[in-house]
Structure formats: structure tokens, C-alpha cells
C-alpha positions as CSV (number, residue, x, y, z in Angstrom):
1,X,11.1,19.4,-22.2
2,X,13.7,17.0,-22.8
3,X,14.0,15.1,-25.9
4,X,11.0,15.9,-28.2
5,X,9.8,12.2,-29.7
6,X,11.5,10.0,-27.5
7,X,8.7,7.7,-27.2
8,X,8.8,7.2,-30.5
9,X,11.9,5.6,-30.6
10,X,12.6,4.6,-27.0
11,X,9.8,1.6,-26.1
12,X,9.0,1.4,-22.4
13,X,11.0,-0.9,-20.0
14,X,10.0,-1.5,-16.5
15,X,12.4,-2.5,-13.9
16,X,13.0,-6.3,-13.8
17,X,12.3,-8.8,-11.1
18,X,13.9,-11.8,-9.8
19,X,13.1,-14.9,-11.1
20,X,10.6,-17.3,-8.6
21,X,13.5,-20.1,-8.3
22,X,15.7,-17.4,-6.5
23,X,13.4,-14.7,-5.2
24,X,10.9,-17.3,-3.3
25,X,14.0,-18.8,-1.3
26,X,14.0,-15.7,0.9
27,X,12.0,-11.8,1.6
28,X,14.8,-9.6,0.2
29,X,13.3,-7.5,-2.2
30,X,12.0,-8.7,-5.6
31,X,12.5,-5.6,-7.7
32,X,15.5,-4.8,-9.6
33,X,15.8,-1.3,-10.8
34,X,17.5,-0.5,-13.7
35,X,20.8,1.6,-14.3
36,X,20.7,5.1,-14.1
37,X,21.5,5.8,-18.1
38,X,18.5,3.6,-18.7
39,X,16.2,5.5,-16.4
40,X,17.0,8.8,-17.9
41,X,15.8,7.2,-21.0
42,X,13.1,6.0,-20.0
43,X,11.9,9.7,-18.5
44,X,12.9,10.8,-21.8
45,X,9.7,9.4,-23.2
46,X,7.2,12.1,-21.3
47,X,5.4,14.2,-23.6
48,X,5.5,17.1,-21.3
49,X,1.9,17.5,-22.2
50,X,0.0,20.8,-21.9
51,X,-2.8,18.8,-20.1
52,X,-1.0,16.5,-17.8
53,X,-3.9,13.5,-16.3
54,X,-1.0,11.9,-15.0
55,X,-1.0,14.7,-12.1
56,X,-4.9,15.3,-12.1
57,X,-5.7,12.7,-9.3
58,X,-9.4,12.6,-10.0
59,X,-12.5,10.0,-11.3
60,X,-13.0,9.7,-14.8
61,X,-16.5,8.0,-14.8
62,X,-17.8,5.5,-12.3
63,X,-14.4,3.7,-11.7
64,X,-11.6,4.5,-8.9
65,X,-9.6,8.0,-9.4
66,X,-6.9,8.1,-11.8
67,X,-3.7,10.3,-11.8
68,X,-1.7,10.9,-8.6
69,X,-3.5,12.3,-5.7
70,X,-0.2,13.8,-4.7
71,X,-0.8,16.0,-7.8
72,X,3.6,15.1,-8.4
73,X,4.6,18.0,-11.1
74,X,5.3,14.5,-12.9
75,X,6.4,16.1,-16.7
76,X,9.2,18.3,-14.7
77,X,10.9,16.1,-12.7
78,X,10.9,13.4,-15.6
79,X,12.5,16.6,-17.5
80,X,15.0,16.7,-15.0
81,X,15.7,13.4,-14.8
82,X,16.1,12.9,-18.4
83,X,18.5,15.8,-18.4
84,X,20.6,14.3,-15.6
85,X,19.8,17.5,-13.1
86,X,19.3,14.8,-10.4
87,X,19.4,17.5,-7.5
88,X,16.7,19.2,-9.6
89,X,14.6,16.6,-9.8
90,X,15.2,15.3,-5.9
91,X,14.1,18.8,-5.2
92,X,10.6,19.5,-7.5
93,X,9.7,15.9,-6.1
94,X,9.9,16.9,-2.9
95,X,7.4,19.7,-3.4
96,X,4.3,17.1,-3.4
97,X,5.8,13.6,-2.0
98,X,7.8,13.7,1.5
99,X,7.9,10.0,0.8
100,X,8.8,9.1,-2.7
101,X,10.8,5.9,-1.1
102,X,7.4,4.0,-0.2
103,X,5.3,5.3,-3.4
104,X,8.1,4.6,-6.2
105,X,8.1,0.9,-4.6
106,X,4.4,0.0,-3.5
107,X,2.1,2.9,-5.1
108,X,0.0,1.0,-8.0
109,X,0.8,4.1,-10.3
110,X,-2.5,5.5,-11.2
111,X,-0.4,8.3,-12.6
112,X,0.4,6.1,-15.5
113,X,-3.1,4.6,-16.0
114,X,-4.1,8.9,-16.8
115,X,-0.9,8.6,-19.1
116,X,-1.5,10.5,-22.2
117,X,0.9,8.2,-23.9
118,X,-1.0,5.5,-22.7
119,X,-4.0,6.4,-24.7
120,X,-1.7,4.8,-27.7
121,X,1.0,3.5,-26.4
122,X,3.0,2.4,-23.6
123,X,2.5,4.8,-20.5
124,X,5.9,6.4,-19.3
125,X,7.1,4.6,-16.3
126,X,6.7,7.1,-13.8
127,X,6.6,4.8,-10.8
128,X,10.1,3.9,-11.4
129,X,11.4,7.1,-12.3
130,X,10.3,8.5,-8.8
131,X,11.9,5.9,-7.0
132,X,14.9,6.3,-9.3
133,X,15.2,9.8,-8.1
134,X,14.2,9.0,-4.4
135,X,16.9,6.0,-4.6
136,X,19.7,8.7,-5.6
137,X,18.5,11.2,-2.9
138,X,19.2,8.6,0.2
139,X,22.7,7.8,-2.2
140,X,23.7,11.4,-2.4
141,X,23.3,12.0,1.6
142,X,20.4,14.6,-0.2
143,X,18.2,13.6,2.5
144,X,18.2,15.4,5.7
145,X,16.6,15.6,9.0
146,X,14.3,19.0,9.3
147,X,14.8,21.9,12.1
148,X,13.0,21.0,15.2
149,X,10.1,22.8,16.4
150,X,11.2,25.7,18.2
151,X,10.8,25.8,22.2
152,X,7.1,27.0,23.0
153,X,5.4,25.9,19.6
154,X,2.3,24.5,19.9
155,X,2.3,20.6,19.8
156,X,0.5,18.0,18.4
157,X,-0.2,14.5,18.9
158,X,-0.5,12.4,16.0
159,X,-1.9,8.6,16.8
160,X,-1.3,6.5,14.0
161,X,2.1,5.7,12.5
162,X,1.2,4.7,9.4
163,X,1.2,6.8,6.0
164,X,-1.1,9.1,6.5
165,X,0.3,9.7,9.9
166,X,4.4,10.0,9.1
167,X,3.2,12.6,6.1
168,X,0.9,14.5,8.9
169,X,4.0,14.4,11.5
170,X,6.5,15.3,8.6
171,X,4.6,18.3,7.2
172,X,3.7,19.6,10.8
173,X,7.3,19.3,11.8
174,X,8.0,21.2,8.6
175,X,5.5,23.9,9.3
176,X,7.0,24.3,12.9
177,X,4.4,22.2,15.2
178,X,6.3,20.0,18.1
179,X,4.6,16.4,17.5
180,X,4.2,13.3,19.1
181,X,4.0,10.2,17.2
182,X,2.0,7.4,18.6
183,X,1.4,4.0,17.6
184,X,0.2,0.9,19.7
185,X,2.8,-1.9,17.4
186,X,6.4,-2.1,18.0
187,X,7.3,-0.5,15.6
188,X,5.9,2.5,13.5
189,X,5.4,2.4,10.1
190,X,1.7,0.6,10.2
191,X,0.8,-1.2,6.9
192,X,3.8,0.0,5.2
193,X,5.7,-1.9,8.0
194,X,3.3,-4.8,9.0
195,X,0.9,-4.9,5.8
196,X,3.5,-5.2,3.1
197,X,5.6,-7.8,2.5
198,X,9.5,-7.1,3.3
199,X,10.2,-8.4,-0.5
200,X,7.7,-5.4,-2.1
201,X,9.0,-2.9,0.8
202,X,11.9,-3.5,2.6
203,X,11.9,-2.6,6.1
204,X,14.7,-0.8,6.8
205,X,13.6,1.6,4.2
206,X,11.0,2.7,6.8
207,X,12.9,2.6,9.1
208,X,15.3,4.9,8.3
209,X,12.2,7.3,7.6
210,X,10.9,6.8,11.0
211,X,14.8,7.7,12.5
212,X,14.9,10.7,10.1
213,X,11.8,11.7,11.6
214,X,13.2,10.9,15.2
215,X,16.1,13.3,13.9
216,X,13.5,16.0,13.2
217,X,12.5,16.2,16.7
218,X,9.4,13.7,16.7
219,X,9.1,11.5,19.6
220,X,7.9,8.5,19.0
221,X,5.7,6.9,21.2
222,X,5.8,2.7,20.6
223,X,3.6,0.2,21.8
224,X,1.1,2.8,23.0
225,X,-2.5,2.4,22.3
226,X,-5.0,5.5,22.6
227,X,-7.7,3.7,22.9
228,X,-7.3,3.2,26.4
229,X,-8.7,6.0,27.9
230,X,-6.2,7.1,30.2
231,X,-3.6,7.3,27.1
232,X,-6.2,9.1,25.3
233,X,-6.8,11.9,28.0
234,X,-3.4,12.2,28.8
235,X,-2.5,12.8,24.7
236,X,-5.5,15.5,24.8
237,X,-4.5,17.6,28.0
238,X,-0.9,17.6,27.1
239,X,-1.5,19.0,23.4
240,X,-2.4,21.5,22.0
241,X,-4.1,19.7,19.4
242,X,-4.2,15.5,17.9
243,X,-4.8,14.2,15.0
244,X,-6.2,10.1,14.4
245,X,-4.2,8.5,11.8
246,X,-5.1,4.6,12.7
247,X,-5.9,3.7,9.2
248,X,-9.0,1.1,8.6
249,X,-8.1,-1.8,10.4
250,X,-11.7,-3.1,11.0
251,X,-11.1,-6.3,8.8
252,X,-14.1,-7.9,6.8
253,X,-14.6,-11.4,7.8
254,X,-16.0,-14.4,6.3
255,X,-19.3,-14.8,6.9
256,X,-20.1,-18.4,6.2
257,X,-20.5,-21.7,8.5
258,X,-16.7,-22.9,10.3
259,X,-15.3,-19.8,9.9
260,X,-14.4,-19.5,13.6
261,X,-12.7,-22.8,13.5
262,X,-8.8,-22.5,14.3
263,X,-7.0,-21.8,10.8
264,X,-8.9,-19.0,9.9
265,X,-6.8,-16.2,10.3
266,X,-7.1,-12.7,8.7
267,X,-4.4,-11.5,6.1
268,X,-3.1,-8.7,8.3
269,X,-2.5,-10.7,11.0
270,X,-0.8,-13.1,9.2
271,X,1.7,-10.5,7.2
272,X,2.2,-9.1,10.5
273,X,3.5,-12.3,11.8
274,X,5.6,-13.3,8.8
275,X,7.2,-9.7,8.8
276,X,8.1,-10.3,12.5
277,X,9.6,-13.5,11.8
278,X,11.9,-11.6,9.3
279,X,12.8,-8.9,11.5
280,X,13.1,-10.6,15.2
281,X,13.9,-14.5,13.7
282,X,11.5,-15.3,16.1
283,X,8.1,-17.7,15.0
284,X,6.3,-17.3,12.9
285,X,3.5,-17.6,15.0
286,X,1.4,-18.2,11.8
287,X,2.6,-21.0,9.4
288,X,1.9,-22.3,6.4
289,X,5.1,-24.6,6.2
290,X,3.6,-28.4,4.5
291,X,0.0,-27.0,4.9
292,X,-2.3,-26.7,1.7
293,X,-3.7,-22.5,2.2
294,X,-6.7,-21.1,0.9
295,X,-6.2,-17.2,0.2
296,X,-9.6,-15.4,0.2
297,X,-9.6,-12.3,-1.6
298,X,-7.8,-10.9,-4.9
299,X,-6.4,-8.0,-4.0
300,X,-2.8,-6.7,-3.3
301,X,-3.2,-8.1,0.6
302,X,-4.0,-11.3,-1.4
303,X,-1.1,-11.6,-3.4
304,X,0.8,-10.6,-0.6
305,X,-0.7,-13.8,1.2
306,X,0.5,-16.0,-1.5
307,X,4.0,-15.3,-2.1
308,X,4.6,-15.3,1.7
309,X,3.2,-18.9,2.0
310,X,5.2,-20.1,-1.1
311,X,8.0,-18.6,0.9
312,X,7.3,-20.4,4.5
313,X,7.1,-23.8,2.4
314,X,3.2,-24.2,2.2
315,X,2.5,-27.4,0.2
316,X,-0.1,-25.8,-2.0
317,X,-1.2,-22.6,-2.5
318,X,-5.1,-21.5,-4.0
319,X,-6.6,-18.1,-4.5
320,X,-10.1,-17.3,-4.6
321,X,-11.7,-14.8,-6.6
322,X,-15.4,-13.8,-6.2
323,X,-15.3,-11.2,-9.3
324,X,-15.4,-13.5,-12.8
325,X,-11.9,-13.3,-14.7
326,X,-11.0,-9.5,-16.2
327,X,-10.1,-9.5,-20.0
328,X,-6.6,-9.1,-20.2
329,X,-6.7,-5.7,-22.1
330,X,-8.6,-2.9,-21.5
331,X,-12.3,-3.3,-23.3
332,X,-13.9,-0.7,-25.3
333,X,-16.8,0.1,-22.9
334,X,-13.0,1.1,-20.4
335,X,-12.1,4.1,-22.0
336,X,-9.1,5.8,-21.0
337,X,-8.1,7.6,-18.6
338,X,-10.7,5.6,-16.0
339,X,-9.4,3.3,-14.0
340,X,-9.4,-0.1,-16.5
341,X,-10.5,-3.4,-15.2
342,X,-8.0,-5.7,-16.4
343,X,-6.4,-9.0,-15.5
344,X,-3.3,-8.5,-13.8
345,X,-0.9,-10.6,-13.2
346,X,1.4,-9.9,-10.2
347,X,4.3,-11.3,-8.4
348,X,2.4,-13.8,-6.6
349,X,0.6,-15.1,-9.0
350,X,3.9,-15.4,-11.5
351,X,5.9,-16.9,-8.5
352,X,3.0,-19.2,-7.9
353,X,2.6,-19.8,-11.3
354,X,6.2,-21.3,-11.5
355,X,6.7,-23.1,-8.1
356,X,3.2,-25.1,-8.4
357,X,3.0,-24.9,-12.0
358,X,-0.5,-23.0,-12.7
359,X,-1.7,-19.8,-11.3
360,X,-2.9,-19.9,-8.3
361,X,-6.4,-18.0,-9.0
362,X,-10.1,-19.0,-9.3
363,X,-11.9,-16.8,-10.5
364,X,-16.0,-16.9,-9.7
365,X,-15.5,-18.7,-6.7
366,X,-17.5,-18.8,-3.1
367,X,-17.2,-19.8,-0.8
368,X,-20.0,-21.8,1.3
369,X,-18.7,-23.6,4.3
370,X,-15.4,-24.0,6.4
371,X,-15.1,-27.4,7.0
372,X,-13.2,-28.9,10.0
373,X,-12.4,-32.1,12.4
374,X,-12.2,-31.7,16.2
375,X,-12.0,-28.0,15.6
376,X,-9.4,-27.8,13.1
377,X,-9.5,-26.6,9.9
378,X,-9.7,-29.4,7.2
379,X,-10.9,-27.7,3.5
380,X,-13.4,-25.2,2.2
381,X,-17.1,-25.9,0.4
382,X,-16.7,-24.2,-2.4
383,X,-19.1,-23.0,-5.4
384,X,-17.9,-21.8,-8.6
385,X,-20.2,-18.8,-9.9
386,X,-22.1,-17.7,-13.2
387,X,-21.7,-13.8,-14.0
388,X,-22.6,-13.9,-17.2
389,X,-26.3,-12.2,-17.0
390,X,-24.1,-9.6,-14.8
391,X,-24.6,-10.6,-11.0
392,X,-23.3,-14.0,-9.6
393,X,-25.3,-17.1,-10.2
394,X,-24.5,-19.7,-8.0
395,X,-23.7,-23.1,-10.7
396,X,-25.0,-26.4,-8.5
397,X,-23.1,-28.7,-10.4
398,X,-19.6,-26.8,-9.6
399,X,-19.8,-27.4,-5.7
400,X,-16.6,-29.0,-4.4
401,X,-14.4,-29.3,-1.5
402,X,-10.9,-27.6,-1.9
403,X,-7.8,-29.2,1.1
404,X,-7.3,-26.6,3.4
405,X,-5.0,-26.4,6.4
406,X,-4.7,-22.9,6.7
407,X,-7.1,-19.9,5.2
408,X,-6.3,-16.4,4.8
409,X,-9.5,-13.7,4.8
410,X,-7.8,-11.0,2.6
411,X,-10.9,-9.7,1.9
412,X,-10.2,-5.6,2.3
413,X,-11.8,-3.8,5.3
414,X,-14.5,-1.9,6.4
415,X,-13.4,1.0,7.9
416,X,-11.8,2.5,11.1
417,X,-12.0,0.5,14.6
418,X,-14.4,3.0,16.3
419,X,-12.6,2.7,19.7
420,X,-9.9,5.0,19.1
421,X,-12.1,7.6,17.3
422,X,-14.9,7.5,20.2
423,X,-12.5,7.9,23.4
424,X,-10.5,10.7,21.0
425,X,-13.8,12.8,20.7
426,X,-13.5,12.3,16.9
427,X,-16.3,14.9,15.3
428,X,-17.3,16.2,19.1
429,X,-14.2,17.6,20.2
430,X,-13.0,20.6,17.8
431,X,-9.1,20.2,18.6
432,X,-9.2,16.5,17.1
433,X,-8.6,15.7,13.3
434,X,-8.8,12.9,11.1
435,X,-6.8,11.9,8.4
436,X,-6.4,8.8,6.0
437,X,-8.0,5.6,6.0
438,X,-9.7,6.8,9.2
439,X,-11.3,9.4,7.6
440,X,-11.8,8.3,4.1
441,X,-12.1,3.9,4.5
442,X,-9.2,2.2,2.9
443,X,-7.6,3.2,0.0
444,X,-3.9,3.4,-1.7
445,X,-1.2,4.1,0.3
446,X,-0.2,7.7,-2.1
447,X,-3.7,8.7,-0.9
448,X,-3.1,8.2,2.9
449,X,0.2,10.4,2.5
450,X,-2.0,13.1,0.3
451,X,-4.7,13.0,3.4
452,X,-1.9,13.4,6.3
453,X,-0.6,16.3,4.3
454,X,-3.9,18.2,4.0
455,X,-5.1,17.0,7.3
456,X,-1.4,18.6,8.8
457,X,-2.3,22.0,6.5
458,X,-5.7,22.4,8.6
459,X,-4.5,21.7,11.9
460,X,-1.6,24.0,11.1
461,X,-3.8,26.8,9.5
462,X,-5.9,26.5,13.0
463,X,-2.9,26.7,15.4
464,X,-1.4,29.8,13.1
465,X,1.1,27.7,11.7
């Protein structure tokens, strides 16, 4: 290992952000990374434990999995880093993560909630030591196209451009399958293109994956939707094999009176458009500029939804929270290494927080009606909820009407859209796969790149890969 004790004299320090008053003036990205001396440093504080959780990728209890699903040889490559043997560590990364670009930026680092150091201290700041590495890869010119397929190898279709299907694409193209990449946006890249905001994961960062991808002999089929059943016979007669990859894009709506009224527009669709707006300069088609916005849902999506309304100009900015407020540390009952349920406070809520002048959040809310005039969207009925006898418990006195102009369903999804899986022959026909969200309903975005990679193992393991 590198230096024994570190973490004993070197306390943890995150990468920095730009402040609200300059970061909410335009998308570039929020984060600011530190130097590369203080990165070293901060890998120097890894334990190099003989039990590592931080790899394990598994549940601890009841809660959500903890450690990376990647299973990243995490106490090497901070080694490495530490050391300064930046090839090194560009190179044991590699091993588990084709895409250390998009999970050292968006990934919510499970691998330091299973921390050991964590259990007393301050986790090591893994997140930022992978993108550290990945950053000086794409730097060094260390990252390079693969060897295409070699004329006559068997092909493969891959329908779905997001995570889970770049990794299944990359790892087939590295195991010597000839594939075709197909995705029914404009672009490929799915949610890490049109789900995440441009300031949390710049585009061109995908982009350049997608054209290194290009580079490695993928074609890339755009604007293409299998669904359509003359796409979808046409993908399955011309390869040998296909794989789904569509993520779970079936959005859950709100289910309440006036929710069809103009105004209501779901959170992807909305990103979607803003992200647009940054890339073409054309729109948005979906505003908030001078409107007061309701954001339904407290997720990542959710905060998303904020700081790209403070951003268009919206004149207010609310988000609802069904689940009471978290404590802010984790409670006794929470014991490490589950996943802890905590208060956390993220960009949008800090930006919010600043611009407005309180965060944006209310917690225990529901809401009961969408309220309207000639078909528009005027405000919310709103209840504020009791959880204290450990279900919700609607409080009479607490109903209210909240302005609203615009409102934002970010309220997570339900699974795949069963169109593309039905005229695929998902689960009839034996030369179709499914990987990610499509397989397993949504999840993290490291967890879509872990399914594309397995999926791509057992389609290559069946073609004799």
C-alpha cells in the first residue's frame, strides 16, 4: 500500500463546486476537481483493507446495495494513484469500468458508503479519485479506439444507447463481435445524454465515448426506433444475435385530479428539452422562464429539475417530498455499511437555497389535486403528511394551495416500455438478451454499465466469443 496512516493525518476533501451566483448563470459544469498533488493525497488515505466492502457491491440488510457493483479493485488503483503510477492506475481501472468518465462524475459512490474508513471517519473519496485517473487518461492520449471486429465475426445488434448498452457494445467489440448500436433519439448516450443535466455531465464527454466507439468499428444507428416492427425484423434477420438495452423509460405519473391539464410535464421530458436547448440553441420547448414550478419527487431527476429551472429564470422554484425529512446523520438503527438514510443536501437544493433564499424542499407533502383555468395549469392542492406512527397520515388542517405554472413528475419509473421488448421476442426468442434497466427496473447508472458487461459476457460465451 501507499502511505500506512494517512488518514490519520490527511482529513478528507472533496472536489469543490462553483458557487450558485456564478454556476446558475449558465450549464457548464458545476464541479471543480482538485490538483493532481491533492488527489494523490487524498488516495493516500485508503486503508488497503484485507476485507475491502468498498468493492463488494452487495445488500447489507433491507436497504439498497452498497459497494461498487463494478467490483473496481478500488485499494489498488488508489495505491497507484497515491504513488503517482498514473499509467498504472489508468490501466487496473480499466479492468472493471470501460467508463470511468461518466461514473467518477454522476455515480452516487456506494463504494464509499461500504468504506471501512467510514465506519469512523471520513470515507476515502473514491468517486473523485476515479475520475481523477479517468480525467488524466483522455489528457495523456491513454485512451484509444479498440481493433475492429474481424471480417466474418458474428454480429450483434444492440438497441439501446444508453449505459448499459455503450458497456454491452464496448465489451462485445472487445471480445471480437461486429455490433450495431441502435437508438431511436438523436443522439446516443440515453440518460447519460438526455437525463442528466449538461452542468453534472457534460456532453461532449459522451460524446467523445460514443466517436471512440464509432472508431472501434460500431455503427451507430440514430433516430431509429425498434419498436416498429419492420426495424425490429430487419435488426433480427441481419444478426446473429441483439441485445435490448432501452433502459426503464415507462415514467410513473401523477395520479390525482388535473393532472392531464397542460403544464404537467414529466421530468425526462423536460431535461430532454433543456439539454437540447444547450446543445442545438434551439427552444426550449419546455420553460420555466417567470413561471412559479412545482418539482414532484426527491430524487436525483428531482434535483436535476430544480437547478435547470433556476437556470431558465423560473420565478419560484418548490420541491415536494412524500417521505418525512431524513436525520441528517446516519441513526443508530442505520448501521454501516447499509445503505444510510440521511438528509442530503445537493446541488439543487444549495443553488436553490441561495437564489430564493430557503431550500426548496417539503418534506411530507401530497399532493391532492392539479388545479387549473381554461385548461391551464394554475397551482397544486396540497396536504402536508403525519409519519410519525410510521405510515403517512394525512393532517386536515395543513391543506393549501401552492402557485403553480409549471409541474415536473420526477417521480422514478416503473419499468421498461413493453413495446420494444414484445416485437424483439424478449424471453421467447433465444438469440435476444436483456440488459440494464430493461432487465433489472431502474437503478444507478454504475449498475447499468455492470449489467451491459455481463449481459455482453453471455451473448459472447453463446456465440464462442
Amino acid at each position: 500500500m501507499g502511505k500506512p496512516g494517512a488518514y490519520l493525518d490527511i482529513t478528507r476533501r472533496e472536489h469543490a463546486v462553483r458557487g450558485a451566483a456564478d454556476s446558475v448563470a449558465d450549464y457548464e459544469e458545476i464541479a471543480l476537481p482538485l490538483e493532481g498533488v491533492e488527489q494523490r493525497k487524498q488516495a493516500s488515505r485508503c486503508m488497503y483493507c484485507g476485507v475491502a466492502f468498498c468493492q463488494t457491491g452487495m445488500s447489507f440488510g433491507k436497504t439498497r446495495s452498497t459497494g461498487c457493483p463494478l467490483h473496481n479493485l478500488i485499494p489498488e488503483w488508489n495505491d497507484l494513484l497515491y504513488r503517482g503510477l498514473w499509467e498504472q492506475a489508468v490501466a487496473r481501472l480499466a479492468l472493471t469500468n470501460p467508463f470511468p468518465e461518466f461514473t467518477g462524475r454522476v455515480c452516487p459512490a456506494p463504494c464509499e458508503l461500504a468504506c471501512n474508513l467510514g465506519l469512523h471517519d471520513e470515507p476515502t473519496t473514491i468517486r473523485d479519485n476515479e475520475r481523477a485517473i479517468s480525467d488524466w487518461s483522455w489528457d495523456a492520449g491513454a485512451v484509444t479506439p479498440l481493433a475492429p471486429a474481424p471480417e466474418g465475426a458474428p454480429s450483434v445488434a444492440v438497441v439501446g444507447a444508453g449505459p448499459a448498452g455503450l458497456a454491452c457494445a464496448w465489451e462485445l467489440t472487445r471480445r471480437g463481435a461486429c455490433v450495431t448500436l441502435v437508438e431511436k433519439e438523436d443522439r446516443a448516450g440515453g440518460l447519460l445524454m438526455y437525463g442528466i443535466p449538461n452542468m453534472k455531465l457534460p456532453k461532449d464527454v459522451v460524446e467523445r465515448r460514443v466517436s471512440l466507439l464509432q472508431a472501434s468499428g460500431v455503427e451507430l444507428l440514430l433516430n431509429t426506433d425498434a419498436s416498429d416492427p419492420d426495424v425490429a425484423s430487419t435488426l433480427l434477420a441481419e444478426n446473429d444475435r441483439a441485445v435490448i438495452a432501452v433502459g426503464a423509460r415507462d415514467a410513473r405519473r401523477l395520479d390525482v385530479p388535473g393532472a392531464d391539464l397542460s403544464g404537467v410535464v414529466l421530468a425526462v421530458d423536460y431535461l430532454t428539452s433543456a439539454t437540447k436547448f444547450v446543445l442545438d440553441g434551439i427552444g426550449p420547448s419546455i420553460d420555466a422562464r417567470g413561471l412559479d414550478v412545482v418539482v414532484i419527487g426527491g430524487g436525483d431527476t428531482g434535483t436535476d429539475c430544480v437547478a435547470t429551472a433556476i437556470r431558465q429564470g423560473a420565478k419560484s422554484v418548490l420541491q415536494l417530498e412524500f417521505l418525512p425529512e431524513p436525520p441528517s446523520r446516519r441513526s443508530e438503527s442505520d448501521i454501516w455499511p447499509q445503505w444510510p438514510r440521511m438528509r442530503k443536501d445537493d446541488y439543487g437544493q444549495l443553488e436553490a437555497a441561495e437564489v430564493f433564499g430557503c431550500d426548496p424542499r417539503l418534506w411530507g407533502t401530497e399532493t391532492l389535486e392539479v388545479l387549473g383555468e381554461d385548461g391551464r395549469l394554475s397551482g397544486l392542492r396540497v396536504v402536508s403528511l403525519d409519519w410519525s406512527h410510521g405510515k403517512p397520515e394525512r393532517i386536515a388542517s395543513s391543506e393549501r394551495v401552492l402557485a403553480a405554472q409549471l409541474v415536473l413528475i420526477a417521480m422514478g419509473f416503473t419499468g421498461p416500455q413493453r413495446n420494444v421488448l414484445d416485437v424483439l421476442g424478449a424471453g421467447s426468442d433465444p438469440k435476444v438478451f436483456v440488459a440494464g434497466d430493461a432487465s433489472s427496473g431502474p437503478s444507478l447508472v454504475v449498475s447499468a454499465i455492470a449489467s451491459g458487461l455481463a449481459c455482453a459476457a453471455s451473448v459472447a460465451k453463446d456465440l464462442g466469443l
